[in-house]
N, CA, C and O atoms as CSV, one atom per row, in Angstrom:
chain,resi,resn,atom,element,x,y,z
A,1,UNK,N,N,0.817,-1.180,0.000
A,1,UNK,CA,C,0.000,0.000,0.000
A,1,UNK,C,C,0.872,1.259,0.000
A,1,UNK,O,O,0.451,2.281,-0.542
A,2,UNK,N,N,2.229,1.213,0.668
A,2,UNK,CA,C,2.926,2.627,0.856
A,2,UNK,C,C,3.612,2.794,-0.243
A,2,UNK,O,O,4.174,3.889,-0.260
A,3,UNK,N,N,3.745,2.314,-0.929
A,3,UNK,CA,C,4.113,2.054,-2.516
A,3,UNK,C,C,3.453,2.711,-3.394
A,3,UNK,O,O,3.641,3.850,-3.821
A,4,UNK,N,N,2.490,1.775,-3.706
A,4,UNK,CA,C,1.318,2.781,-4.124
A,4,UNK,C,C,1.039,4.021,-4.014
A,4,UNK,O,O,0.669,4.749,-4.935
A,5,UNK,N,N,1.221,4.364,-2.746
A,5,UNK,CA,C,0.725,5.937,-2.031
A,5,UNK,C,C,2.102,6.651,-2.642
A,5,UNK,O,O,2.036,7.802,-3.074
A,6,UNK,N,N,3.363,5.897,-2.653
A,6,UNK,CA,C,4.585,7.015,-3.206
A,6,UNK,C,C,4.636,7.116,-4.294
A,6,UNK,O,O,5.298,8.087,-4.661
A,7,UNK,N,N,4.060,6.303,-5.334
A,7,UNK,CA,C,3.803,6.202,-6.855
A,7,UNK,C,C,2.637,6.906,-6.950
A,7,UNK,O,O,2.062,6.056,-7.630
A,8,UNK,N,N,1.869,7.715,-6.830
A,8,UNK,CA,C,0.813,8.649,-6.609
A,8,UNK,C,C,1.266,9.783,-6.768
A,8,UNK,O,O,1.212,10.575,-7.709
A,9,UNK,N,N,1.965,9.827,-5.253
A,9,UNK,CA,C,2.459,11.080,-5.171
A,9,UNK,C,C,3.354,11.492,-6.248
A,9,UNK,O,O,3.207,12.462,-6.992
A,10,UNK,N,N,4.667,10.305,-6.236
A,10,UNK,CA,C,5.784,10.761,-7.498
A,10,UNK,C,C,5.029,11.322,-8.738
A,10,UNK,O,O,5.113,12.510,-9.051
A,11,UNK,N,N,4.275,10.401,-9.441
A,11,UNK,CA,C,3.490,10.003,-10.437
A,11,UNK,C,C,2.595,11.501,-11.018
A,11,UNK,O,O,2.495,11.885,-12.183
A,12,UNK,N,N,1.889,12.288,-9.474
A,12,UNK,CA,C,0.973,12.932,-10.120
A,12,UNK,C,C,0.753,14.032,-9.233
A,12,UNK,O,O,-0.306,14.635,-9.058
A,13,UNK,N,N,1.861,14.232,-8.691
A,13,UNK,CA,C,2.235,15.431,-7.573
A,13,UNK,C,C,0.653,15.671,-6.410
A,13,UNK,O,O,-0.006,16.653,-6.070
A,14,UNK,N,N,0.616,14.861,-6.251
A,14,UNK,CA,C,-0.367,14.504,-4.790
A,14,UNK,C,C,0.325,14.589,-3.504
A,14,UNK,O,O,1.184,13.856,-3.014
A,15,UNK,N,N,-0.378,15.900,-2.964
A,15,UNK,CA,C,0.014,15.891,-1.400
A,15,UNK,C,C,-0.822,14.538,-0.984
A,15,UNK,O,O,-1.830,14.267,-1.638
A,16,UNK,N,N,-0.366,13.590,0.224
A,16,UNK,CA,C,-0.943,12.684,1.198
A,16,UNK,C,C,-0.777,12.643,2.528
A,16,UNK,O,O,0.143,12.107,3.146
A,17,UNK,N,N,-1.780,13.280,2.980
A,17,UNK,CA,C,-1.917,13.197,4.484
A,17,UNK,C,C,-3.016,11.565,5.006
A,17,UNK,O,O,-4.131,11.124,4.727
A,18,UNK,N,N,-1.664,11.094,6.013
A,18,UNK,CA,C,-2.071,9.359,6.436
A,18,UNK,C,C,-2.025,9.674,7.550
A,18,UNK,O,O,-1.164,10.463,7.940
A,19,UNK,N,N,-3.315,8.921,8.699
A,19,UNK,CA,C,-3.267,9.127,10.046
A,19,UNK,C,C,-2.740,7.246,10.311
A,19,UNK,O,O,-3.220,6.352,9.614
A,20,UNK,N,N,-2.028,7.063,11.082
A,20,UNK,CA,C,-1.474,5.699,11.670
A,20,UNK,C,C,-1.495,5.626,13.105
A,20,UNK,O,O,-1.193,6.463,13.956
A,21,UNK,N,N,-1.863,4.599,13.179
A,21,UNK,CA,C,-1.400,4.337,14.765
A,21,UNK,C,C,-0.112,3.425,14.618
A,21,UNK,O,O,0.062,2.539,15.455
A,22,UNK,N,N,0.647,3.574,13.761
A,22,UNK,CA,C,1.825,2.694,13.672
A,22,UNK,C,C,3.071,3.458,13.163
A,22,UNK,O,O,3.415,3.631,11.994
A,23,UNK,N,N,3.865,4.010,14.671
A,23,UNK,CA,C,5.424,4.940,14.432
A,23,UNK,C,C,6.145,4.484,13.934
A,23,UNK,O,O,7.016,5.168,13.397
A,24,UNK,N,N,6.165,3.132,13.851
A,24,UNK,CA,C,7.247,2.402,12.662
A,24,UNK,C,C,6.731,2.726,11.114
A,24,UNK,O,O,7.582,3.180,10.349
A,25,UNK,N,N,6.143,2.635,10.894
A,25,UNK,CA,C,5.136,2.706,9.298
A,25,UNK,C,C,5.561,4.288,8.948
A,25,UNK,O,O,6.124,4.585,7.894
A,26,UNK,N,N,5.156,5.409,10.146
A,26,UNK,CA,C,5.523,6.554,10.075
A,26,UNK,C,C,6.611,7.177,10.036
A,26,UNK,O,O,6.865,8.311,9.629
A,27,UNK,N,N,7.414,6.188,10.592
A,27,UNK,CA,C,9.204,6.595,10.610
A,27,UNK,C,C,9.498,6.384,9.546
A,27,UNK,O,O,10.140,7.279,8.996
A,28,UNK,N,N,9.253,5.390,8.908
A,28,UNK,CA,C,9.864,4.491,7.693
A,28,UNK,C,C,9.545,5.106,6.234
A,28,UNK,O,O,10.313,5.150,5.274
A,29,UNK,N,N,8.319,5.532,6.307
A,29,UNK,CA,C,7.401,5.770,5.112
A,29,UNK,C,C,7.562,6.977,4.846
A,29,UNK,O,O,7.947,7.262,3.712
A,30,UNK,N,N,7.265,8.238,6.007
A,30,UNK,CA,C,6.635,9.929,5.720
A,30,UNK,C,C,7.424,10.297,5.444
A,30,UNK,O,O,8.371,9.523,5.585
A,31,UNK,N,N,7.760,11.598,4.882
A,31,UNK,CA,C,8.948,12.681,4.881
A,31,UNK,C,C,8.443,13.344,5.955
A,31,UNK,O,O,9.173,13.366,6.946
A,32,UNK,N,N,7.441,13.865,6.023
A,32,UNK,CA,C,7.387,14.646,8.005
A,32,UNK,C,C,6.479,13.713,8.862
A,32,UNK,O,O,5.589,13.028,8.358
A,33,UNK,N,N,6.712,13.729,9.941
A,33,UNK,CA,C,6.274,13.014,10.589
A,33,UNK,C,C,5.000,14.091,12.383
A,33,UNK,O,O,5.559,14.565,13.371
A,34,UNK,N,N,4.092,14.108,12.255
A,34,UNK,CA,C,3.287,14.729,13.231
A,34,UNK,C,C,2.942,14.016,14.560
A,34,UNK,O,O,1.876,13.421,14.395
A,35,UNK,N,N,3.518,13.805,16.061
A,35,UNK,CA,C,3.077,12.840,16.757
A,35,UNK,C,C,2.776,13.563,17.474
A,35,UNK,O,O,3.337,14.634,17.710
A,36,UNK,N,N,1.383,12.925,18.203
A,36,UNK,CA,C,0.869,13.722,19.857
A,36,UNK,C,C,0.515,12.391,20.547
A,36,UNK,O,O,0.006,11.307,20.261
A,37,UNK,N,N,0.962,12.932,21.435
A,37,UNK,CA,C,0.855,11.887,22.766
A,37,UNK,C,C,0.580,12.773,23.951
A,37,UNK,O,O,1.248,13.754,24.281
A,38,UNK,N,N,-0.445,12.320,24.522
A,38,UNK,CA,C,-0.967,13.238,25.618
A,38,UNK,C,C,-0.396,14.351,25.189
A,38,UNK,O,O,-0.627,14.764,24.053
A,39,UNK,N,N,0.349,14.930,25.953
A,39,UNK,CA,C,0.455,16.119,25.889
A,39,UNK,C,C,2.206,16.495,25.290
A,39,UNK,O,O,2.929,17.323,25.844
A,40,UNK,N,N,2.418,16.063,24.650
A,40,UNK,CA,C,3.727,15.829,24.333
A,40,UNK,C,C,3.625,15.992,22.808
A,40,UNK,O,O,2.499,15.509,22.698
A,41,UNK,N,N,3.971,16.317,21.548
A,41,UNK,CA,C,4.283,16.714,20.577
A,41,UNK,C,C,5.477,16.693,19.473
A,41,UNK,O,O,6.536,17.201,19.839
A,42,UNK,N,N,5.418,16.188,18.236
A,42,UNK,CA,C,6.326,16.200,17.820
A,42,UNK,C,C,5.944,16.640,16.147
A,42,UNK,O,O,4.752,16.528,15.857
A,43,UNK,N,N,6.718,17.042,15.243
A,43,UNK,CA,C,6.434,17.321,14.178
A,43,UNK,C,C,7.923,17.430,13.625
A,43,UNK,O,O,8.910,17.681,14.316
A,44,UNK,N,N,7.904,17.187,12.198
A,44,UNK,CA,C,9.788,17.175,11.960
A,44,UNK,C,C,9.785,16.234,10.617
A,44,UNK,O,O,8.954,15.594,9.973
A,45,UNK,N,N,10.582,16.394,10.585
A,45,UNK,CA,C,11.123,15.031,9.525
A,45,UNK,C,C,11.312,14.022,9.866
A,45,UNK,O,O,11.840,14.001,10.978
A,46,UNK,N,N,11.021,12.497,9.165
A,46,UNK,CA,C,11.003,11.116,10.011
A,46,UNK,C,C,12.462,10.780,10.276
A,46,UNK,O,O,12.749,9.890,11.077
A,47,UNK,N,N,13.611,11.636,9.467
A,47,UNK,CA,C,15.049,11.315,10.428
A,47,UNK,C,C,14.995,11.955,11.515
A,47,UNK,O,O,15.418,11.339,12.494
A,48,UNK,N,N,14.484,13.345,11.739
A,48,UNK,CA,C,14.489,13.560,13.261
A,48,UNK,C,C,13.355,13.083,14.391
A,48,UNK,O,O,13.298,13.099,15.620
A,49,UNK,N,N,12.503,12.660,13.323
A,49,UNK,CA,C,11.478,11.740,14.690
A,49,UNK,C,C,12.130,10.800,15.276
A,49,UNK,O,O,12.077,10.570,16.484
A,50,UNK,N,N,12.736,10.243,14.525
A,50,UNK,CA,C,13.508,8.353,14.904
A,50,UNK,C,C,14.737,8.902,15.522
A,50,UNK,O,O,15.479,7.995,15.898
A,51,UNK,N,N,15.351,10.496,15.826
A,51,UNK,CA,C,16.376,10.919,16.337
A,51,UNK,C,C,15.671,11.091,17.618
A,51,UNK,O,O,16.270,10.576,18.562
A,52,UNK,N,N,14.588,11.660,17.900
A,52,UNK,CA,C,13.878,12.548,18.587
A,52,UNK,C,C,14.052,11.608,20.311
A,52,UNK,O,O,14.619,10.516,20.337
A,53,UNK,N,N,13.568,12.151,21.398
A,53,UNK,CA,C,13.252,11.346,22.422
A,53,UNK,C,C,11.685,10.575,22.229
A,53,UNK,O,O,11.649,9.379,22.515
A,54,UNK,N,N,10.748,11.058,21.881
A,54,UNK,CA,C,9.504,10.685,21.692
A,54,UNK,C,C,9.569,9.897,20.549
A,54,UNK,O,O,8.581,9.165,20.604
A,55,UNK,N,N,10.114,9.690,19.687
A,55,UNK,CA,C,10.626,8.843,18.691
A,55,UNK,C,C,11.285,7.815,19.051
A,55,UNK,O,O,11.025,6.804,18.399
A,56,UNK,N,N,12.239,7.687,20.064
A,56,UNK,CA,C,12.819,6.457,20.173
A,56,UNK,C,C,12.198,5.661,21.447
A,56,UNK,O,O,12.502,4.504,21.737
A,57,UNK,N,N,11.300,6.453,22.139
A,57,UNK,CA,C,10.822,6.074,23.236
A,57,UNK,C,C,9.467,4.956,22.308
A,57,UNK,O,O,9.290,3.781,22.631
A,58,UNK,N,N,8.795,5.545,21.355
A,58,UNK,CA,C,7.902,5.085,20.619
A,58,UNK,C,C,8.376,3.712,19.725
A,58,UNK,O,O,7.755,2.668,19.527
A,59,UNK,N,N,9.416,4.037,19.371
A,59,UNK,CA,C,10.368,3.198,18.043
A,59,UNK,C,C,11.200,2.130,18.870
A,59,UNK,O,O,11.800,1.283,18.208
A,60,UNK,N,N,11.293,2.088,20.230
A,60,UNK,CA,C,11.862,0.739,20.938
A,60,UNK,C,C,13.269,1.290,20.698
A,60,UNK,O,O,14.182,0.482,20.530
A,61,UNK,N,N,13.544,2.766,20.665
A,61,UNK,CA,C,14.965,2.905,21.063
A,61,UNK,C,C,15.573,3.080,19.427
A,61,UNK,O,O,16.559,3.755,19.130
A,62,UNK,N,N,14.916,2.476,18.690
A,62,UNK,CA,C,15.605,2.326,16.659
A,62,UNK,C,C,16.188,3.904,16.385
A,62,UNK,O,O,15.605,4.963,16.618
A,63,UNK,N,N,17.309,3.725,15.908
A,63,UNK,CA,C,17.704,5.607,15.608
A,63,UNK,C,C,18.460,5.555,13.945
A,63,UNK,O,O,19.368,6.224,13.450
A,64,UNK,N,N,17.463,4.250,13.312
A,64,UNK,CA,C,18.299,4.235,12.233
A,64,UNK,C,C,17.793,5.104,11.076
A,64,UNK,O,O,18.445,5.187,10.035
């Protein structure tokens, strides 16, 4: 499916906004990445989410 969604976008200059409950999918996949957690916040690029503290706390620590 995230394939698809980047062959879209490449393909036919489509913005895509995806809501996930899955920070791996979101790390891996987005170019920016938007997280809220209670009250905690993040927005950035998915290299600095997976850099981020709320990123690695989410991501099991992954900073790749």
């Amino acid at each position: 499916m995230y394939r698809l969604i980047e062959e879209i976008n490449r393909n036919h200059g489509v913005t895509v906004i995806m809501v996930s409950h899955d920070p791996h999918a979101a790390a891996h996949e987005a170019t920016s990445v938007l997280h809220l957690d209670n009250r905690q916040l993040f927005y950035g690029s998915s290299a600095d989410y997976r850099k981020s503290e709320i990123g690695k706390r989410f991501l099991g620590g992954e900073s790749r």
